[in-house]
C-alpha positions in Angstrom: 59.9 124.8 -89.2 58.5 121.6 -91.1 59.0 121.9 -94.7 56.1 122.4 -97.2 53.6 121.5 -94.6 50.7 123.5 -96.3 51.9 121.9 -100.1 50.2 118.2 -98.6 46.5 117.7 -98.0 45.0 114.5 -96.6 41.6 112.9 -95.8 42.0 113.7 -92.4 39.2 111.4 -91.2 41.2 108.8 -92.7 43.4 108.7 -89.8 43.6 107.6 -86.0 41.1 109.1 -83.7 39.3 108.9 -80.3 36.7 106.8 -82.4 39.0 103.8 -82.4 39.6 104.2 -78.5 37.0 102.2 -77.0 38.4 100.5 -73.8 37.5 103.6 -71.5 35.2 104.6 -69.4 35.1 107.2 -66.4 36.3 104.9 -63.6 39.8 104.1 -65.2 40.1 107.6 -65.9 40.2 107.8 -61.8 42.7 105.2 -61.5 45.6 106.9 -63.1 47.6 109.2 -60.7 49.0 112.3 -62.2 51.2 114.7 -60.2 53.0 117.8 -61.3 56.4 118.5 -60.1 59.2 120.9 -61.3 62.1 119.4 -62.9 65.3 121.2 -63.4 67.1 121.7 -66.8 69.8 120.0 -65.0 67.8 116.8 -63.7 66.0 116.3 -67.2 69.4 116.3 -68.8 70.6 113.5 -66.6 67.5 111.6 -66.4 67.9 111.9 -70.7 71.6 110.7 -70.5 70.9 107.4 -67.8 68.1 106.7 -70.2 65.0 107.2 -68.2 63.2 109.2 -70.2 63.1 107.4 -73.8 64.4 109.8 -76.1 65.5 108.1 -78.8 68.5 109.6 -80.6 66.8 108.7 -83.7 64.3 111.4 -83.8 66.5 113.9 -84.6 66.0 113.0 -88.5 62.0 114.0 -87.6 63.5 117.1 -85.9 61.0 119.6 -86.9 62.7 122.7 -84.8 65.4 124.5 -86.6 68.5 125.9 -84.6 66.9 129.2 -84.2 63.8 128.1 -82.2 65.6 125.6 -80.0 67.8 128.6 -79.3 65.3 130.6 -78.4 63.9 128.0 -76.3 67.2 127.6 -74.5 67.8 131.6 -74.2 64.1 131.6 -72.1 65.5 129.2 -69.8 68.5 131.0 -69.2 66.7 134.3 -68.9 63.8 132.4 -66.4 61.1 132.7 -69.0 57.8 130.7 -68.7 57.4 128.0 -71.4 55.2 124.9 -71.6 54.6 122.4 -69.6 56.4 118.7 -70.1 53.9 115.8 -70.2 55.4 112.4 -69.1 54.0 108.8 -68.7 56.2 106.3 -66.6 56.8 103.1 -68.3 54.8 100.1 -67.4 57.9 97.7 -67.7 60.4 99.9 -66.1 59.5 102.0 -62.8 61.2 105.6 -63.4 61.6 105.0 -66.9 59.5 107.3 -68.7 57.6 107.9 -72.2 56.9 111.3 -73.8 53.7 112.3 -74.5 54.3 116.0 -74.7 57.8 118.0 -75.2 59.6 116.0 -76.8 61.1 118.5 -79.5 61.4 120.9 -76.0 63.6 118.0 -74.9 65.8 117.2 -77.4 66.9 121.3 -77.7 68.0 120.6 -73.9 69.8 117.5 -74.7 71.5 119.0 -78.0 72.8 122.6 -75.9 74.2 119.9 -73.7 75.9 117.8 -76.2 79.5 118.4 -76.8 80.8 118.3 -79.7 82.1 114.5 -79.8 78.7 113.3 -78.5 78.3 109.9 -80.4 74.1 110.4 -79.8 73.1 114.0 -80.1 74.2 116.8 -83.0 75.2 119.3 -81.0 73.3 122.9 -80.6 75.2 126.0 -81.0 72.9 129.2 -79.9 72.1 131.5 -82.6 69.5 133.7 -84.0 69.1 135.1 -80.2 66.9 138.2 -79.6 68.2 139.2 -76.0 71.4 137.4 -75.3 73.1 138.3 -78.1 76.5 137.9 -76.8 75.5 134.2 -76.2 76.3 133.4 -79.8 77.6 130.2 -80.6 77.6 129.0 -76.8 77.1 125.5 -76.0 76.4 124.0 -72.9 80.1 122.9 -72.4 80.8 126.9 -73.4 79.4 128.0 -70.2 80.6 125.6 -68.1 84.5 126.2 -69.3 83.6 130.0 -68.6 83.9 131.6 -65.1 82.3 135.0 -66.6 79.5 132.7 -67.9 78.8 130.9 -64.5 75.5 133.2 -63.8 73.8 132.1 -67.1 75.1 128.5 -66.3 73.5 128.7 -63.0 70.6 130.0 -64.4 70.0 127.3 -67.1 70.5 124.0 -64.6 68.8 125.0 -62.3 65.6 126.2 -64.0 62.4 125.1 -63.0 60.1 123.2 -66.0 57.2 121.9 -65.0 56.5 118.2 -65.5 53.7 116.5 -65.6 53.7 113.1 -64.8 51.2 110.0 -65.1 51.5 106.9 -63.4 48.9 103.5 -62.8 47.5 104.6 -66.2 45.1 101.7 -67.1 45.9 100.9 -70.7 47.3 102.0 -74.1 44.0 103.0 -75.1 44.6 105.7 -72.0 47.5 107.1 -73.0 46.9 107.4 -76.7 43.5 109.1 -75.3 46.0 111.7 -73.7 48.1 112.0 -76.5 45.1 113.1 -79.2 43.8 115.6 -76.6 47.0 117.3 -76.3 47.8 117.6 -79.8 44.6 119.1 -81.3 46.2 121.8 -82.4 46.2 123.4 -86.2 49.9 121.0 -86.7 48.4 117.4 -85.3 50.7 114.6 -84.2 50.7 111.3 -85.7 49.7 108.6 -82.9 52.8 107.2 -84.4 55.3 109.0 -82.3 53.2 106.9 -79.2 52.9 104.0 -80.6 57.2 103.6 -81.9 57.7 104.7 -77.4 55.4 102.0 -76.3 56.5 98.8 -78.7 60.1 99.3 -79.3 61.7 96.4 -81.0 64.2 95.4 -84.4 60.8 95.9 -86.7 60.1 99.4 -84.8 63.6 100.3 -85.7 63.5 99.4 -89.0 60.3 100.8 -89.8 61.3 104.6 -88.7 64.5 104.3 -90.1 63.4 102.6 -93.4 60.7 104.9 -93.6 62.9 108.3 -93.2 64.8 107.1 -96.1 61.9 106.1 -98.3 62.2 108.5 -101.5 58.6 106.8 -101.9 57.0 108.4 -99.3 58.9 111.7 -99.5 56.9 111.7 -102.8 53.8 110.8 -101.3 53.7 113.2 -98.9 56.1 116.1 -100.9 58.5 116.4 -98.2 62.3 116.5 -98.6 63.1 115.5 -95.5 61.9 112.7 -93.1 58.4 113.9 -91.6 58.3 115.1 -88.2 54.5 113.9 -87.8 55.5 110.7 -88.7 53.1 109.9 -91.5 55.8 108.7 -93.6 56.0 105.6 -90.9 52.1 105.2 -90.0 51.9 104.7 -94.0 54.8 102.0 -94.3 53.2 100.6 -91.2 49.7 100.0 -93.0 51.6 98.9 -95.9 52.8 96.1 -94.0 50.2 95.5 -91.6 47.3 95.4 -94.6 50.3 93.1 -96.5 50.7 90.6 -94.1 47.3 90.5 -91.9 44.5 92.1 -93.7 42.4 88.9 -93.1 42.7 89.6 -89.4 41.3 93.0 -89.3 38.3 93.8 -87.0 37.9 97.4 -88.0 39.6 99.1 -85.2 42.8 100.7 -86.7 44.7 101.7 -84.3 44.6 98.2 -82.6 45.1 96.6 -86.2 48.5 99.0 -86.2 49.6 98.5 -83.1 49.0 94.8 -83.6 51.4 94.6 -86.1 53.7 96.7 -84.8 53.8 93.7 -81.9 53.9 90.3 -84.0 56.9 91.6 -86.5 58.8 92.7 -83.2 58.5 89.8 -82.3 58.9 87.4 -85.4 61.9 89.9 -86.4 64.7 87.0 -86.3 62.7 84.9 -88.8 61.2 87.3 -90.9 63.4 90.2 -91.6 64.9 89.1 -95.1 60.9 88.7 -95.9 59.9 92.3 -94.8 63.5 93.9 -96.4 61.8 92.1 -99.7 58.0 93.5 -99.2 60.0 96.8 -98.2 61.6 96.7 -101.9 58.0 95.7 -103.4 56.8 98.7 -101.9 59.5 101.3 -103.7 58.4 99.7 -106.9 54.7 99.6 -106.5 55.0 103.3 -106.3 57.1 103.6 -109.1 55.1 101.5 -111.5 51.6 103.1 -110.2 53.6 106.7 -111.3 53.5 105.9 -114.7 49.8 105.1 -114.3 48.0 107.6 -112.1 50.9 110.8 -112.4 50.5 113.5 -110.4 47.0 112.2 -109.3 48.0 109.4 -107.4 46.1 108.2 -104.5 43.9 111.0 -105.2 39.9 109.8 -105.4 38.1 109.8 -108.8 34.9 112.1 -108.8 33.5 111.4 -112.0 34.7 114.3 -113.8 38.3 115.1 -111.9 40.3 113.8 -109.5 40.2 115.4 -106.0 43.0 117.3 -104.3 43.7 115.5 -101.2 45.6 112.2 -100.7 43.1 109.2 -99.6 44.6 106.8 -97.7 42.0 104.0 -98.5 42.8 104.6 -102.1 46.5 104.3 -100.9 46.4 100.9 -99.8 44.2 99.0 -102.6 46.3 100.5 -105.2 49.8 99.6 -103.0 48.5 96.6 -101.9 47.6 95.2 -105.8 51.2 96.5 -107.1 53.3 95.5 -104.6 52.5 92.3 -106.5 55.4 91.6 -109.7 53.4 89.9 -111.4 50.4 92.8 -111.5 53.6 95.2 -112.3 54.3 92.9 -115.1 50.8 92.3 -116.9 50.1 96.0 -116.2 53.2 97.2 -118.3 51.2 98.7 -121.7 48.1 98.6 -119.7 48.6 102.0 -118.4 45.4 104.0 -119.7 43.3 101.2 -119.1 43.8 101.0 -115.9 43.1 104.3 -114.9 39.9 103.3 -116.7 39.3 101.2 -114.5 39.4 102.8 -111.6 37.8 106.1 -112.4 34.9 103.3 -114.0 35.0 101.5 -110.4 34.8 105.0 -108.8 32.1 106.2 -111.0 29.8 103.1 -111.4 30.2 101.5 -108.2 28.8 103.3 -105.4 29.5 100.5 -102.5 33.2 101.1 -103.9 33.1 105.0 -103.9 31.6 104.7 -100.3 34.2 102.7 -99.3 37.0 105.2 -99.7 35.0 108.6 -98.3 32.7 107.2 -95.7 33.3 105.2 -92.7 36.8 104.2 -94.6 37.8 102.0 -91.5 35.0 99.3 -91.2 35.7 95.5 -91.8 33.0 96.3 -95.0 34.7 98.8 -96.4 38.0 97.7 -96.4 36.6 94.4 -97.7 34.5 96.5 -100.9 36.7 98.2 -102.2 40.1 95.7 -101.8 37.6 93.1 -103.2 36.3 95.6 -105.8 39.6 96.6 -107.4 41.4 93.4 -107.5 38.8 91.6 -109.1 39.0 94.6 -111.4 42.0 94.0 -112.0 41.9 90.4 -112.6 39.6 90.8 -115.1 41.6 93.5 -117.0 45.2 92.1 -116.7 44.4 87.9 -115.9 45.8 87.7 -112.5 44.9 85.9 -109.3 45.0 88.9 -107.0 42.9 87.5 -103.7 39.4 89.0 -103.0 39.7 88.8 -99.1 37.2 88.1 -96.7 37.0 89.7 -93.3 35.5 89.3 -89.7 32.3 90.4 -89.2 32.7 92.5 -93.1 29.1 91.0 -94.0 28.0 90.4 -97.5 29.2 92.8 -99.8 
């Protein structure tokens, strides 16, 4: 199970919705064929291995399964249980290549039962904590095969029927993420992350997921001890950099902004990689530096008499943003109490500000107010030259 998921609370309006999908309308919605077929253990494991269905080794450090649910998933198959459906998109570059939009933990249990043990991709998955087949204990996929007295529950386990959604001709992006938020609306949400990494691989992607699983930063941030299996460890990194390096371009639709990003630094990769290893860096010692400031109320919104519980992810980025700078970690060394003055005065006695990170957080005017706002506070406290930005179609402050 994911670790300390209840220890973490969040803005969650603050995040990727259906609000910031706005290229649909009914008839696309027709366009897209979807088809449901059964697909065998057995097939899903090969399609996995020939690479058509992108399951990317590296998710296993997001794994948020432990061994005894992904053996009790694989002890329904072999007993012929129901369980959930698979939801697949084929790939727009690749016919019969195919993204995951729902199973993908369901998968990689498959794919690790059927790992041996020298697998150079997959850790392999050795049953245990079984409620029915007991005897199955330790068994692997290999196990079964290399066991005539097994052959039944190997029969069993290939050729088991999962049922498989798949959606092909789907119009856009904006479709797919569309499906992706309806089928997780459960109480444990999915980051639009996981989508976003499938549908713009590339060296930046890479880096960013694996950067971002390492991060002790972020594991702070989010009081994890492990890489998060929602992926808000990445969608945060991925602000960082895309607020960092574009912020002048954004139109007020996030998700575009994100994916955006995700797009030009795949593709500027050869040229710019020493540049985003350095803001990378910038980023561990932002956080450091604003710890010794804020404490255990970091990124937290001031209320006038306390700060509030839950992380704000528009506080997140002006305060990130400002210290990612050396030279504001340098004139705020000694500065430390005055600066949380400052922002628990901007939060107080600015209300355009205080708007700006609980209301409508995502507009080109709010992220304009209260960037603007705190780093020309900030100039005026410490003598920098942090920039007051000015965005499209942002308005007069």
């Amino acid at each position: 199970m994911a670790e300390e998921e209840s220890n973490f609370l969040e803005e969650e309006d603050q995040r990727e919705t259906e609000e910031d999908i706005v290229d649909l309308d009914q008839s696309q919605f027709s366009s897209a064929v979807v088809s449901g077929n059964d697909w065998t253990t057995e097939t899903l494991i090969n399609q996995i291995n020939k690479g058509n269905i992108l399951l990317n080794p590296d998710f296993q450090r997001r794994d948020a399964w432990d061994k005894k649910r992904k053996s009790l998933f694989v002890e329904s198959l072999i007993l012929g249980l129901p369980v959930p459906q698979l939801v697949l998109a084929e790939s727009k570059e690749r016919r019969g290549s195919y993204i995951v939009l729902d199973g993908k933990q369901r998968m990689l249990s498959i794919r690790q039962f059927a790992a041996r043990e020298d697998d150079p991709d997959y850790e392999q998955l050795k049953l245990t904590g079984l409620e029915i087949r007991e005897d199955l204990k330790g068994k692997t996929l290999s196990s079964l095969q290399e066991d005539i007295a097994l052959y039944d529950d190997l029969s069993a386990f290939e050729n088991q029927p999962i049922r498989t959604v798949v959606i092909k001709n789907w119009p856009n992006e904006d479709f797919l993420y569309h499906v992706f938020l309806r089928l997780n609306t459960g109480s444990v949400s999915l980051s639009p992350q996981e989508l976003r990494q499938a549908l713009h691989p590339g060296p930046f992607v890479t880096f960013l997921d694996r950067s971002s699983s390492e991060s002790s930063a972020l594991r702070e941030i989010l009081n994890l001890k492990k890489p998060d299996f929602r992926m808000r460890d990445a969608e945060l990194l991925l602000r960082y950099y895309a607020f960092k390096n574009y912020l002048e371009e954004y139109t007020g639709n996030l998700k575009k902004f994100l994916d955006a990003t995700c797009k030009k630094l795949n593709a500027a990769w050869d040229t710019q990689e020493k540049t985003l290893f350095g803001q990378l860096d910038e980023f561990e010692q932002a956080h450091q530096s604003l710890k010794t400031i804020f404490g255990e109320n970091l990124y937290r919104k001031w209320n006038g008499q306390s700060y509030e519980r839950r992380f704000n992810r528009a506080v997140f980025d002006v305060l990130i943003l400002a210290f990612a700078r050396q030279d504001v970690r340098m004139a705020a060394a000694g500065h430390e109490a005055q600066i949380q003055g400052a922002f628990q005065e901007l939060c107080e006695n600015n209300r355009a500000f205080m708007n700006s990170i609980e209301t409508t957080t995502k507009s080109t005017r709010a992220t304009q107010i209260r960037i603007s706002g705190w780093n020309e506070k900030l100039n005026k406290l410490l003598g920098t030259n942090l920039p007051l930005p000015r965005l499209l179609d942002a308005g007069t402050p």
